[in-house]
N, C-alpha and C positions, 0 to 999 in steps of 0.2 A: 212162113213155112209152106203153106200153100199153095202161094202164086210162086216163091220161088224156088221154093225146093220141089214142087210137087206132092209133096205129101198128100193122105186123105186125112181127114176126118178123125179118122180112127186112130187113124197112125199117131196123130198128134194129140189125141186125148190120151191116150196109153203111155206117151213118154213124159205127157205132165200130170200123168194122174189125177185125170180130169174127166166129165166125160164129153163125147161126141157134140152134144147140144150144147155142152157152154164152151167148146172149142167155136162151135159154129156161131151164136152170138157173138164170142170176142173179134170174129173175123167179121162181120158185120160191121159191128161198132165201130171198129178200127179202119173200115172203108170205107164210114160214112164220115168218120170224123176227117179222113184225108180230102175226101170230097168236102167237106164241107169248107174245110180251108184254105182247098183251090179254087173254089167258088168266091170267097175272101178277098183273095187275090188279083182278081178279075173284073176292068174296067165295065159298067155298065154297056150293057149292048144298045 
């Protein structure tokens, strides 16, 4: 919702009734773990 809808923060804690800070940790989480499994993927340099 962030990267591709744009949303802020706010926006998305308010439609999951959640708030701000743990909308912003999940977006974290969730782009370390993407990161971390493209890295996974990836022939030593």
């Amino acid at each position: 919702m962030v990267v591709i809808d744009g949303m802020s923060l706010r926006q998305i804690a308010e439609l999951l009734g959640v708030s701000a800070m743990t909308v912003q940790r999940r977006v974290k989480l969730g782009l370390n773990t993407i990161a971390d499994e493209l890295k996974a993927t990836q022939p030593d340099a």
